[in-house]
C-alpha positions as CSV (number, residue, x, y, z in Angstrom):
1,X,0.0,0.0,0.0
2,X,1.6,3.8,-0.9
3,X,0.7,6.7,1.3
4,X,-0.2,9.1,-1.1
5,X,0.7,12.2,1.2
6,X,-2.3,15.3,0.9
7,X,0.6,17.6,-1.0
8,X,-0.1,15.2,-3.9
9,X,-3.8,15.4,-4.1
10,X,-4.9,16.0,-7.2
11,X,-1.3,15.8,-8.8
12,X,-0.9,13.9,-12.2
13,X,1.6,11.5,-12.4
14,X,3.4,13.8,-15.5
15,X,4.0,16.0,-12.1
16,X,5.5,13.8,-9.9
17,X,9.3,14.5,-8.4
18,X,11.5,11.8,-7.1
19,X,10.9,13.3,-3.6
20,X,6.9,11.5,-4.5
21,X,6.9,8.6,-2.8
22,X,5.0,6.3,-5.6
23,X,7.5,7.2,-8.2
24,X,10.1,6.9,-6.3
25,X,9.4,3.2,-5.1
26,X,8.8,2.9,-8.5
27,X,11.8,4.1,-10.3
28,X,14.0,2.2,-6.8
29,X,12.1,-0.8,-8.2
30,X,15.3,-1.0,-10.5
31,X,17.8,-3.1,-9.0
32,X,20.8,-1.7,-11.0
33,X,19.5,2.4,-10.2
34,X,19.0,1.1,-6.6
35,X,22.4,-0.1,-6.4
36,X,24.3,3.3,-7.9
37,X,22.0,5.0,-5.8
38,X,23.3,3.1,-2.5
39,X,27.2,3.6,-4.0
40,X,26.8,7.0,-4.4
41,X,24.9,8.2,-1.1
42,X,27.9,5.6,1.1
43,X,30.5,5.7,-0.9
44,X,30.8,1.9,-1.5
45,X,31.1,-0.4,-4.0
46,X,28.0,-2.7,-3.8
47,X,28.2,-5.8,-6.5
48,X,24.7,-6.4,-6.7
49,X,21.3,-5.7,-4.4
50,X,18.2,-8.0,-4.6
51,X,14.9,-5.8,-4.4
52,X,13.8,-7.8,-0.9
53,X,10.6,-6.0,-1.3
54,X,9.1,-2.5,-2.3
55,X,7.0,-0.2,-0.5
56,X,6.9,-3.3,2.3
57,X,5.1,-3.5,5.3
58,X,6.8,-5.0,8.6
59,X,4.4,-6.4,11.4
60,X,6.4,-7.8,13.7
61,X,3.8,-8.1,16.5
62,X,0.2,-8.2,16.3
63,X,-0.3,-4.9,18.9
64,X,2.7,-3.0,17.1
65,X,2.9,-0.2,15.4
66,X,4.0,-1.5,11.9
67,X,5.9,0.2,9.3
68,X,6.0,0.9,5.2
69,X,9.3,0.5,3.7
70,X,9.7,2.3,0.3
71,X,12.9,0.7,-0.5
72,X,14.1,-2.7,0.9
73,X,16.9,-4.4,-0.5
74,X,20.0,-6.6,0.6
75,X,23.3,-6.8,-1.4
76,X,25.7,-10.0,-1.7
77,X,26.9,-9.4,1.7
78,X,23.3,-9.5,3.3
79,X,23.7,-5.8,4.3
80,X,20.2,-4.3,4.5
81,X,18.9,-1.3,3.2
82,X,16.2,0.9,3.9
83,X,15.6,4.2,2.0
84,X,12.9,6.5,2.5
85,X,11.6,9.7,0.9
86,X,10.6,12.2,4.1
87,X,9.0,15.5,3.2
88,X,7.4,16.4,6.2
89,X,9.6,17.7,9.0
90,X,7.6,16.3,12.1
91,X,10.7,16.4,14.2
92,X,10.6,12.6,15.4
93,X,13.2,12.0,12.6
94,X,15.4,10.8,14.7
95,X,13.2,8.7,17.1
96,X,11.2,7.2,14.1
97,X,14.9,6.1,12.5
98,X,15.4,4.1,15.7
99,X,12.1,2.5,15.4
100,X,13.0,1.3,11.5
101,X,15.8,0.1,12.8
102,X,14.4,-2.0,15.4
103,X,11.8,-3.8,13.5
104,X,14.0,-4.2,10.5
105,X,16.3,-5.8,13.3
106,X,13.2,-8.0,14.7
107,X,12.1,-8.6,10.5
108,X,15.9,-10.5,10.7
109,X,15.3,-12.5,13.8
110,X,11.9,-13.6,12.8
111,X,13.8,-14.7,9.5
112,X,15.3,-17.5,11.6
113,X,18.9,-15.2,12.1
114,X,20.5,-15.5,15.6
115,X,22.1,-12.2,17.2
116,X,25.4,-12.8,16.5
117,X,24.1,-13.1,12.8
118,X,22.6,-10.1,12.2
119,X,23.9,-8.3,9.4
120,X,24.7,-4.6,9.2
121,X,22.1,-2.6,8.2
122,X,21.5,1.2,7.0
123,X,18.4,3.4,7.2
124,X,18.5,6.3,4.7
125,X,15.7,9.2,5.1
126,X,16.0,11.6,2.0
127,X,14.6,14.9,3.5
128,X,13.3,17.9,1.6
129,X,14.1,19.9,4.5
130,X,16.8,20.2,6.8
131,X,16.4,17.7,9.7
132,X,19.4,18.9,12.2
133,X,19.8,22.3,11.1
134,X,23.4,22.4,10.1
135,X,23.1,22.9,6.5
136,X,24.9,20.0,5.7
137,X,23.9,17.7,2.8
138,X,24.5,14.5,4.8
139,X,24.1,13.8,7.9
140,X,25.6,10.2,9.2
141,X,25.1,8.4,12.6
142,X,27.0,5.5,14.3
143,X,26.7,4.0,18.0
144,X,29.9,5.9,19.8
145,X,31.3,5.9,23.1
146,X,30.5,9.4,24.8
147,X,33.9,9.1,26.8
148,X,36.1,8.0,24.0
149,X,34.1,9.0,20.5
150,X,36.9,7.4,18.8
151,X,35.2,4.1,20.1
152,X,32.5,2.4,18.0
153,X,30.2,0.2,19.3
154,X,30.1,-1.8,16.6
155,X,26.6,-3.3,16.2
156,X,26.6,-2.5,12.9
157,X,23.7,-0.1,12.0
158,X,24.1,2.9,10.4
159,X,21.3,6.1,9.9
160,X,22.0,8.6,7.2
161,X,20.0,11.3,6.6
162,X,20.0,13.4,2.7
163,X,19.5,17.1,2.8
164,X,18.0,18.4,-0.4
165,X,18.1,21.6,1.2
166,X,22.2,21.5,2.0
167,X,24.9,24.5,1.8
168,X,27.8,23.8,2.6
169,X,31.0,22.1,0.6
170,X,30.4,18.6,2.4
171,X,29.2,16.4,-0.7
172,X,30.7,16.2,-4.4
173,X,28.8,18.2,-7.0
174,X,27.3,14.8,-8.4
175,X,25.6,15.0,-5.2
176,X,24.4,18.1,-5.0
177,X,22.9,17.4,-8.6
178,X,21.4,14.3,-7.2
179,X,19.8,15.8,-4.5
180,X,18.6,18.6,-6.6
181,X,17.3,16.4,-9.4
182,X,14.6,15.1,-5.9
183,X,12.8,17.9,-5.8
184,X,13.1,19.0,-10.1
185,X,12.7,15.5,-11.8
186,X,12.2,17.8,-14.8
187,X,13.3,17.5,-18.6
188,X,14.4,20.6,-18.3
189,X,17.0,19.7,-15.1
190,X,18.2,16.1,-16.5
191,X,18.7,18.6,-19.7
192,X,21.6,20.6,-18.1
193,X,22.8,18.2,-16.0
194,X,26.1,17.5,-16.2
195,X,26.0,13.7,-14.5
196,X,25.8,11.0,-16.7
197,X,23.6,9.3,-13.8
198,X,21.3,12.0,-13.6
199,X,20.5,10.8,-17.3
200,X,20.6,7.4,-17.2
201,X,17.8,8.4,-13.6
202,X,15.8,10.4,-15.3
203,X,15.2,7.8,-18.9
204,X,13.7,6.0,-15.9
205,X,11.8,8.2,-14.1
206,X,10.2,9.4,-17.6
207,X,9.6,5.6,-18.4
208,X,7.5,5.5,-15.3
209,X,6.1,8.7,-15.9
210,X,4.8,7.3,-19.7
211,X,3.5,3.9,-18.7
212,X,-0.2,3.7,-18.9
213,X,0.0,1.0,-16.0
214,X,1.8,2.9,-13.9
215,X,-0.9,6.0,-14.5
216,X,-3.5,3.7,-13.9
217,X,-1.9,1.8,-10.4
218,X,-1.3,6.1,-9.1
219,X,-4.4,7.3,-10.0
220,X,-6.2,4.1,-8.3
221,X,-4.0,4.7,-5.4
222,X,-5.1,8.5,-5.5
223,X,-8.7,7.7,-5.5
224,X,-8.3,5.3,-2.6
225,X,-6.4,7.7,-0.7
226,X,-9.3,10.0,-1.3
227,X,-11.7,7.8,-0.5
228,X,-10.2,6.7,2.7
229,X,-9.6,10.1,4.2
230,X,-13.2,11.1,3.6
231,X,-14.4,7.5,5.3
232,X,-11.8,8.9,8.4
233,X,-13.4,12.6,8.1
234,X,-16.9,10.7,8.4
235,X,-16.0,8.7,11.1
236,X,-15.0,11.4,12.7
237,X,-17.7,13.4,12.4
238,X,-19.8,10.8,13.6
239,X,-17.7,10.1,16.5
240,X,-18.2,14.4,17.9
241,X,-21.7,14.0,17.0
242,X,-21.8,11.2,19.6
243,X,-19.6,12.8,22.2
244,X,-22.2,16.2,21.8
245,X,-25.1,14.0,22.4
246,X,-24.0,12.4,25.8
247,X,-22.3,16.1,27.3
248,X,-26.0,17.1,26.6
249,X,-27.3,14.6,28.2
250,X,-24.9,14.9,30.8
251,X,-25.5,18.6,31.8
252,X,-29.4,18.0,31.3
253,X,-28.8,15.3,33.9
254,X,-26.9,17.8,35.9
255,X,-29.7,20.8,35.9
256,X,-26.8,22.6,33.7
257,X,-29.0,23.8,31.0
258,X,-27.5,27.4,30.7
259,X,-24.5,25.5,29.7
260,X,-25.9,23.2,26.8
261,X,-25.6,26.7,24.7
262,X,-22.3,27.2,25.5
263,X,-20.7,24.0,24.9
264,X,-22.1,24.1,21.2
265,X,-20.0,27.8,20.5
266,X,-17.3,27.5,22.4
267,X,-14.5,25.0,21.6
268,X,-12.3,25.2,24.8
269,X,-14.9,25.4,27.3
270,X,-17.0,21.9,25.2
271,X,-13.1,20.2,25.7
272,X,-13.3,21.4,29.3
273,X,-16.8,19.7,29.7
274,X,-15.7,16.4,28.0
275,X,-12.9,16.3,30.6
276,X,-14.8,17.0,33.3
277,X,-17.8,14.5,32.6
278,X,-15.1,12.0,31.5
279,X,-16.7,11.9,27.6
């Protein structure tokens, strides 16, 4: 299942950037992009990366909180990859890395993998904001020792986090071009580009962009999306309708009729009511 985020309502898929999260699991989909990709954002050399799923869903427990991978692969090592497309800055980055982490770490161990086995792992946001601040392009994190930061941990995860919105000299300018080419997945940018790559990206973000399939999955997925936030406004509404109903009751109950008025024009004083009767 994608989340089509609200910014996209509407939005034909001729319009879609990188930074959209359908084309980009999409265009990821490619097992040889996806690897150049991972080379370039680590500075690696990765043989070869089997697509272990797109735009997955991890369960791990049945109370959990599950999570939507965009991009899930593995190279020939068994290192595993998560990349994800963030545009909204809700400032539990950091928290929400941790808890990718953590149930990519539990996916592995319900795989049949003992601890000693796990494999190192990277999760990759690419923001269209700047999550720390800093202005830098990347941002990368290992487990250090505070008293001796020389001192890795060693447990073999690693979180990066891409800046389209980055200043300073920190990244090479096939980077930059990269991380510009997210937000402007144009013609007109892979035109003046001067990376090869950004070519070769953007034949396949404009093969994507052409295939009637493709339009037809997005704009089914668009409708849903649609369909389900109105179901949620609905259920909503129906839920404060409810809520109204017994705080009338309540204060009727409670020889509070003055108040009935009240609570139906005034927002902070009807929350006050439904704490104090419980509702």
């Amino acid at each position: 299942t994608i989340d089509i985020r609200e910014a996209n309502m509407g939005k034909q898929i001729e319009a879609l950037n990188l930074e959209d999260d359908f084309l980009f699991a999409k265009v990821m989909s490619d097992q040889e992009l996806c690897r150049k990709v991972l080379e370039k954002i680590l500075k690696i050399s990765i043989k070869k990366v089997v697509l272990t799923s797109s735009q997955r869903t991890i369960d791990i427990l049945l109370e959990s909180k599950g999570i939507r991978l965009d991009i899930y692969v593995s190279d020939e090592k068994g290192t595993v990859y998560n990349c994800e497309m963030q545009r909204t800055n809700r400032d539990d980055l950091p928290k929400r890395s941790r808890y990718y982490q953590g149930n990519i770490d539990l996916d592995l161990i319900a795989a049949g993998e003992l601890y000693e086995n796990l494999k190192n792992s990277f999760v990759i946001f690419i923001c269209t904001f700047d999550p720390f601040k800093e202005a830098c392009h990347i941002y990368t994190f290992h487990n250090t020792c505070e008293e001796n930061p020389k001192l890795f941990l060693g447990d073999g995860t690693t979180k990066i986090f891409l800046n389209t919105k980055g200043v300073i000299e920190d990244v090479d300018e096939e980077m930059k071009e990269f991380l510009a080419y997210v937000e402007n997945s144009t013609d007109e940018f892979a035109a003046q580009a001067q990376s090869p790559f950004i070519k070769e990206l953007h034949k396949k973000v404009t093969e994507v962009k052409r295939s009637e399939e493709l339009e037809a999955e997005y704009m089914t997925l668009l409708q849903r999306d649609r369909e389900n936030r109105e179901i949620g406004r609905e259920e909503g509404r129906e839920e404060g309708t409810q809520r109204m109903a017994i705080l009338i009751n309540q204060l009727i109950e409670a020889n509070r009729y003055e108040e009935i008025k009240r609570s139906a024009t005034d927002t902070e004083y009807r929350k006050k009511l439904f704490q104090e009767f419980g509702i």
